[in-house]
C-alpha atoms as one frame of an Amber mdcrd trajectory, in Angstrom:
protein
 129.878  75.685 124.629 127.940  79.049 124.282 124.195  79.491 124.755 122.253
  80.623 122.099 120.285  84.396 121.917 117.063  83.179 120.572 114.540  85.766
 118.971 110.976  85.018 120.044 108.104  85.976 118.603 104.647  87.140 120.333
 101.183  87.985 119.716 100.235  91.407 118.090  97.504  91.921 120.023  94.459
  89.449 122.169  94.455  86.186 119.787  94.518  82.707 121.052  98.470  81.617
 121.276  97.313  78.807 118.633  96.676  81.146 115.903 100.647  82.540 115.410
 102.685  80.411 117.992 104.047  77.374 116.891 104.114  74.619 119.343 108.216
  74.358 119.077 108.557  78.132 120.325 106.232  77.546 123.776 108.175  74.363
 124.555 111.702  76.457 123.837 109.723  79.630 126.285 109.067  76.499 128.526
 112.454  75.669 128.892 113.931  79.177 128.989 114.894  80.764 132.464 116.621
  83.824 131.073 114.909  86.333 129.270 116.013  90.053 127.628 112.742  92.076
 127.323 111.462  95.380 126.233 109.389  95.244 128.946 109.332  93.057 131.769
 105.645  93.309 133.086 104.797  92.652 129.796 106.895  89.449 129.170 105.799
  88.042 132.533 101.829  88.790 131.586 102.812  87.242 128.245 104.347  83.800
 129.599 101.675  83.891 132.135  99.281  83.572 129.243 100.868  80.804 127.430
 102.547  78.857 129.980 100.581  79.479 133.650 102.147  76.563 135.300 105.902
  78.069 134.588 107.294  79.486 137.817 108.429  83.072 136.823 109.991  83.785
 139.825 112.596  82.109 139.296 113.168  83.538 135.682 116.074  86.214 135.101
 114.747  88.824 133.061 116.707  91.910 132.085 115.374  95.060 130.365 116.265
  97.201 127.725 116.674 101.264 128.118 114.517 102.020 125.344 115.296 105.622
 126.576 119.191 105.056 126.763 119.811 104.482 123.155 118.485 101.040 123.686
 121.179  99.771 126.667 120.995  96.674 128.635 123.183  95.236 131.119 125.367
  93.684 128.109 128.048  92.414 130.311 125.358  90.016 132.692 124.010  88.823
 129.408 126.991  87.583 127.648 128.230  86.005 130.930 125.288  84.150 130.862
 125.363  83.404 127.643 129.309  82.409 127.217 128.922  80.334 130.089 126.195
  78.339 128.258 122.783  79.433 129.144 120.393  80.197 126.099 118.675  83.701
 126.038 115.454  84.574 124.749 114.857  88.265 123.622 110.970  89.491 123.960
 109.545  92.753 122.613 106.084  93.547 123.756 104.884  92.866 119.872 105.287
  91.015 117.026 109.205  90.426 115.985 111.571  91.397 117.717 114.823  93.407
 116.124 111.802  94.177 113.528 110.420  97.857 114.497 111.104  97.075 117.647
 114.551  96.795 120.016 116.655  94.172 119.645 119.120  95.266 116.976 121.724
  96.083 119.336 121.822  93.259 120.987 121.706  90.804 117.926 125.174  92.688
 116.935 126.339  92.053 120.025 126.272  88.763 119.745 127.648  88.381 116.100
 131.171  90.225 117.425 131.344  87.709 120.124 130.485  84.745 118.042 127.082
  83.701 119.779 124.530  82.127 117.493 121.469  83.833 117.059 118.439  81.979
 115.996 115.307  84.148 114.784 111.908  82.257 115.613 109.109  82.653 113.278
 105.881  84.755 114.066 103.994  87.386 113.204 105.309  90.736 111.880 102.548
  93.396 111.390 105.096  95.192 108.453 105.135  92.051 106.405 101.069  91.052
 107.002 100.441  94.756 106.032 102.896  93.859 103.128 101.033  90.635 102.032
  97.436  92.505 102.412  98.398  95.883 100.801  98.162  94.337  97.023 101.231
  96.545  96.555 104.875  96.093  95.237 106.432  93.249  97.481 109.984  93.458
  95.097 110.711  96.922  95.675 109.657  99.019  98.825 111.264 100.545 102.299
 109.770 100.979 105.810 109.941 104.380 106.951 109.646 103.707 110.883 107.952
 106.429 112.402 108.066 109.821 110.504 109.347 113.238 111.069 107.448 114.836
 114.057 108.314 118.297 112.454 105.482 119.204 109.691 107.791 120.100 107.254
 109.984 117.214 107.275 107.438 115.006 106.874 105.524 116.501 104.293 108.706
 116.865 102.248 109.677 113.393 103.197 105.657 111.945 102.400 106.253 113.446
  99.044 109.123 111.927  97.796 107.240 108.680  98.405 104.294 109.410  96.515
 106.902 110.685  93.535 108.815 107.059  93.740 105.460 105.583  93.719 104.323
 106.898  90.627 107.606 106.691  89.021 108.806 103.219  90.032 106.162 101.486
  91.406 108.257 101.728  95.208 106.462 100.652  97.965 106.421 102.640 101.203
 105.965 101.826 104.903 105.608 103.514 107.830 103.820 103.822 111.480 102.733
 106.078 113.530 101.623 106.317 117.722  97.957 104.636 117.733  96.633 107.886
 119.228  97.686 110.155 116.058  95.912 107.662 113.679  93.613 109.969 112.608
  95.599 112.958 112.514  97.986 111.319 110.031  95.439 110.121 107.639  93.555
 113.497 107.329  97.133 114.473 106.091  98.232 112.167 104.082  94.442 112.631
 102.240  95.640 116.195 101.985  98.549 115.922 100.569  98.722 112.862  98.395
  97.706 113.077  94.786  94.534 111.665  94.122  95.720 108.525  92.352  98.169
 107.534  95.062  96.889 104.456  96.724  97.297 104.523 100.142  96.841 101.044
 102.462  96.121 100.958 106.035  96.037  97.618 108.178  94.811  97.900 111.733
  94.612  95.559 114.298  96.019  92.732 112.482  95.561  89.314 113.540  92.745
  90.252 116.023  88.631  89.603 115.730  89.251  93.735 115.318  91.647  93.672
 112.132  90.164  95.816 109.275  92.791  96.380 106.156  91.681  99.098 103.404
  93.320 100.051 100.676  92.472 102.187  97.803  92.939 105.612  96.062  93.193
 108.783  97.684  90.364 110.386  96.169  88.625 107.342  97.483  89.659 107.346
 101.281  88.373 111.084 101.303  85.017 109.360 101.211  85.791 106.113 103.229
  86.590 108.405 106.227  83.222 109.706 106.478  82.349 106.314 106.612  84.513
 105.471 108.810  85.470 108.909 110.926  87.661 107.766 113.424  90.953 104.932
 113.783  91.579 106.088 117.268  94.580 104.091 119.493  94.514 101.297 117.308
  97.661 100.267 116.300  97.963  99.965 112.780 100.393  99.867 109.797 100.995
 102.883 106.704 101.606 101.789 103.058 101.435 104.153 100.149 101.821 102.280
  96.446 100.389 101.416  93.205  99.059  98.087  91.844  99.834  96.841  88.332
  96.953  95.329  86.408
């Protein structure tokens, strides 16, 4: 019988393990001695954390080529997993196959037939979602936008235009380091009656979520001048009264 590729779940930042990890997902970590990881240091600091009597050493963990068009050493994997062994995959935040890697390797397993098995946790699109006060029927996530100005100003646009129009709901993120640079454009550029939402730091003591008009973030941000390398999620919509 084939092992299972099971999608796990971890924090989104430094919050006790209690506060988004059920107890059913550390006792299936527990058991787990084959792991497929964005990041190994990470996923050993991370089980570490949650589980310090687990001997690590004598976990296999493989890595994914995040600059290889997301590889990983498929064929050790699936013997591992067609001879039986469950697999956990492990980004180093939040959900994994979720704005994160793992896509790949989920449709790898559907053409062989192994059963994947997504494990709840937390998922800073959705909580940004929930918090926003925006459209949860109708909106996309963006991923990271263009790098080149014009691109994204053409493509930051259109959202504010589907916004108005149809009440769309827009997502995107951006590297924590280019917070601010990104929010002194998209106050710029937006109309004034756009509402934009940003959540940062969520689930953490730190987590601060704002979300209002455009005309009134151009005076929040003297308030508040700076969002510096903190990571946090992008949502532009409207709210129905």
């Amino acid at each position: 019988m084939a092992g299972t590729l099971y999608m796990i779940p971890i924090s989104l930042g430094e919050v006790d393990t209690d506060y988004y990890q059920p107890q059913g997902s550390i006792d299936l970590i527990a058991r787990l001695n084959t792991l497929l990881v964005e990041n190994a240091r990470t996923a050993r600091q991370y089980i570490r954390s949650i589980l310090p009597d687990k001997d690590i050493r004598s976990m296999t963990i493989y890595e994914v080529d995040k600059h290889d068009h997301y590889s990983y050493p498929e064929k050790a994997v699936f013997e591992q997993l067609q001879d039986g062994t469950d697999v956990g995959f492990m980004s180093e935040a939040g959900c994994p196959g979720v704005a994160d890697p793992g896509a790949r390797v989920v449709a790898d397993c559907h053409e062989r037939g192994i059963r994947v098995v997504p494990l709840v946790g937390p998922s800073s699109l959705l909580l940004g979602l929930m918090a926003s006060g925006f459209s949860g029927q109708r909106f996309s996530f963006h991923g990271y936008l263009p790098y080149d100005k014009d691109r994204r100003r053409s493509l930051l646009r259109e959202m504010a235009g589907s916004t108005l129009k149809r009440g769309e709901t827009h997502i995107f993120i951006e590297a924590p380091y280019r917070n601010d640079q990104l929010l002194s454009e998209l106050v710029d550029l937006l109309p004034p009656n756009v509402r934009l939402c940003m959540a940062v730091d969520l689930t953490t003591p730190d987590e601060e979520i704002y979300q209002m008009t455009i005309k009134d973030w151009k005076k929040k941000l003297a308030e508040h001048p700076t969002f510096h390398k903190r990571p946090a999620v992008f949502l532009i919509g409207t709210t129905t009264k």
